[in-house]
MARTORKE-29036 format. One record per residue: residue number from 0; x, y, z of N, C-alpha, C in turn. Coordinates in nm, 3 decimals, always signed. Atoms other than C-alpha are relative to their C-alpha. Layout:
REM residues N
<site NUM; <X; Y; Z>; <X; Y; Z>; <X; Y; Z>>,
...
//
This chain:
REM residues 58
<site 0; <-0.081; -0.059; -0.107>; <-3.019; -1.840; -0.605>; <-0.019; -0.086; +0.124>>,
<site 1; <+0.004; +0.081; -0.127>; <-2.926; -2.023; -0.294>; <-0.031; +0.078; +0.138>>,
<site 2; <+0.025; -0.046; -0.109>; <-2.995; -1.976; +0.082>; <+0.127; +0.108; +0.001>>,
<site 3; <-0.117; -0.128; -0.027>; <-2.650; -1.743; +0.093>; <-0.011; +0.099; -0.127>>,
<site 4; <-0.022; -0.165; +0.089>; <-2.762; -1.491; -0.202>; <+0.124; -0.094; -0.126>>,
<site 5; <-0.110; +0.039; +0.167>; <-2.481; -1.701; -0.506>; <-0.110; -0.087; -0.031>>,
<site 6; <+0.060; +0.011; +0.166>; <-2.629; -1.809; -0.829>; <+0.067; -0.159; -0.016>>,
<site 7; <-0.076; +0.158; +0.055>; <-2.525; -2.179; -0.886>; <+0.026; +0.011; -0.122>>,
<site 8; <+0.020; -0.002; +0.106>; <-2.552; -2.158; -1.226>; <+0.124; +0.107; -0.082>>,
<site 9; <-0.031; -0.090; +0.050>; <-2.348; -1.803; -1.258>; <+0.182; -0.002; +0.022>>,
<site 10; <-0.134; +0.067; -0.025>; <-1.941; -1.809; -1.306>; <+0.082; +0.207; +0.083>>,
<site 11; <-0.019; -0.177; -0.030>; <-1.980; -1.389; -1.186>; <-0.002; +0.012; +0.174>>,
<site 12; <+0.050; -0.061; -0.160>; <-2.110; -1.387; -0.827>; <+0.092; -0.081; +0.098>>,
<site 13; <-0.108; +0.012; -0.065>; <-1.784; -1.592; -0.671>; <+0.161; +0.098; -0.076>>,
<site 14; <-0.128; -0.043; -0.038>; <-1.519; -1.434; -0.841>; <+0.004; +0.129; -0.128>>,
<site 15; <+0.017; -0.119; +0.094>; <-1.606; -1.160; -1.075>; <-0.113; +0.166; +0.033>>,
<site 16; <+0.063; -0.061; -0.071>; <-1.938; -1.001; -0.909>; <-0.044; +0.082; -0.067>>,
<site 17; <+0.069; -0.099; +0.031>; <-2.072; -0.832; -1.210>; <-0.095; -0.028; -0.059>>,
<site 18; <+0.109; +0.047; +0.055>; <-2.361; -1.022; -1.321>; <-0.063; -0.007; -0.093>>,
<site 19; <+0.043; +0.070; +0.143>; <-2.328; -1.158; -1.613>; <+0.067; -0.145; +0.015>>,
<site 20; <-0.015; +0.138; +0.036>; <-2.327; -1.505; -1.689>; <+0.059; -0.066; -0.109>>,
<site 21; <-0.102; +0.049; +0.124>; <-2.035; -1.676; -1.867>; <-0.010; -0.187; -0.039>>,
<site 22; <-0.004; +0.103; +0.036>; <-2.149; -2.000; -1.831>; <+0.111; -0.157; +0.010>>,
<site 23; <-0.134; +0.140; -0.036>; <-1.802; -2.168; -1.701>; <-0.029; -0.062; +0.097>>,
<site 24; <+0.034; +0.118; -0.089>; <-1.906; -2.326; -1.400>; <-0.146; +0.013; +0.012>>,
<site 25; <+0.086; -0.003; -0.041>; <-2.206; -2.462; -1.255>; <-0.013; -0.012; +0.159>>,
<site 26; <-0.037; +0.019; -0.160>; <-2.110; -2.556; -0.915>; <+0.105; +0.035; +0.073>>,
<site 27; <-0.094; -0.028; -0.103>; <-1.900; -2.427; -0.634>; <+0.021; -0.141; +0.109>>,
<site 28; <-0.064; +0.028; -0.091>; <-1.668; -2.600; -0.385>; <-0.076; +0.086; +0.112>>,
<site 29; <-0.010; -0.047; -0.088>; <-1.754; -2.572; -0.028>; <+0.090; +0.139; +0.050>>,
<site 30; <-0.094; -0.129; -0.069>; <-1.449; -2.413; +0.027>; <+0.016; +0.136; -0.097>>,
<site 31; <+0.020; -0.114; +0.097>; <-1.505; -2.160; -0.281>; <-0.090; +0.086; +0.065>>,
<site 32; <+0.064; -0.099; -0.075>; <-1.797; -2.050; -0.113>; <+0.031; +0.060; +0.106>>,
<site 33; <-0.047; -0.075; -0.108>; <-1.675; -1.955; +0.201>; <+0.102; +0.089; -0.018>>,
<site 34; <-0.088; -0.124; +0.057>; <-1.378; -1.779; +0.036>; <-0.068; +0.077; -0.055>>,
<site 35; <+0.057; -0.112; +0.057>; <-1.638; -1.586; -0.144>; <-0.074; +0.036; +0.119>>,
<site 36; <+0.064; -0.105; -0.129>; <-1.838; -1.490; +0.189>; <+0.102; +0.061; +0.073>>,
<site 37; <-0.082; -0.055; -0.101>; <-1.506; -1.466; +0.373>; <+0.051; +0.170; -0.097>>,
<site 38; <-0.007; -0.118; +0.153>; <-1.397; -1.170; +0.031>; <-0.114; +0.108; +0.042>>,
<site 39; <+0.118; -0.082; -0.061>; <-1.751; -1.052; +0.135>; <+0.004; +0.102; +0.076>>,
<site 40; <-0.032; -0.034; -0.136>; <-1.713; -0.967; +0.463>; <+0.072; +0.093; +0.014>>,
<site 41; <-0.151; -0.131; -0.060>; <-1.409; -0.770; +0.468>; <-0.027; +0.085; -0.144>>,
<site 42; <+0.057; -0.101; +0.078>; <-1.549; -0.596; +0.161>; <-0.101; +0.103; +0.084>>,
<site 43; <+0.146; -0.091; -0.093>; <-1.835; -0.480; +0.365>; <+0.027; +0.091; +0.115>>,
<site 44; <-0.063; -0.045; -0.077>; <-1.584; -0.403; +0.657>; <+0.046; +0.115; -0.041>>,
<site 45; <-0.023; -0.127; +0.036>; <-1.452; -0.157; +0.447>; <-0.111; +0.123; -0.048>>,
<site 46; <+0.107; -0.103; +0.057>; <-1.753; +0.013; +0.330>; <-0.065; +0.040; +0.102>>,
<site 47; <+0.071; -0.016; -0.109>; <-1.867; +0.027; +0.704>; <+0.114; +0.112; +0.031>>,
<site 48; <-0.111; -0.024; -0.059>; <-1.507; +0.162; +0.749>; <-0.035; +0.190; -0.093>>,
<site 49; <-0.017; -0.123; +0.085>; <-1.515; +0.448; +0.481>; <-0.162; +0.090; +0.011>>,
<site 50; <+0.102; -0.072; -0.064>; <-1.895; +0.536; +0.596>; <+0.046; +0.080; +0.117>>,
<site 51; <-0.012; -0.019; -0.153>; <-1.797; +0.602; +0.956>; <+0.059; +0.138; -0.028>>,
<site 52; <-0.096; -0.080; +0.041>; <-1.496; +0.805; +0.779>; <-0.128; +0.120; -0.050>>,
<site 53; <+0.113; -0.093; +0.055>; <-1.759; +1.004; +0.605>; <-0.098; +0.114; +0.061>>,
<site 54; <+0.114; -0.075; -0.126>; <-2.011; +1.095; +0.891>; <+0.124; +0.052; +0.079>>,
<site 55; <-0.052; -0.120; -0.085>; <-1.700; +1.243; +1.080>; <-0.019; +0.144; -0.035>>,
<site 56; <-0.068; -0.146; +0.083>; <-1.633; +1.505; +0.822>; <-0.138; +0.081; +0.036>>,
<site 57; <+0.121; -0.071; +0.008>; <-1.988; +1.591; +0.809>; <-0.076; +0.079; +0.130>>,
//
């Protein structure tokens, strides 16, 4: 695992995310990775988004 948390090795943790290992790539593109942190990000945005939503009700 690298300094950003992806798997060099794994073909799951840029564009699949369920951690298993298929063995098709070994290396990412620069710009792969950052499309997978930028994917990240606004994943996380929403889960910050649908928390917030959550604690109103409550």
């Amino acid at each position: 695992m690298n300094k950003h948390g992806m798997h060099h090795g794994s073909c799951c943790t840029l564009s699949h995310d369920c951690g298993c290992c298929h063995g098709f790539r070994r290396f990412y593109t620069e710009e792969e990775k950052r499309e997978h942190l930028e994917r990240y990000l606004e994943s996380l945005k929403k889960e910050i988004k649908g928390v917030e939503e959550h604690l109103k009700v409550m």
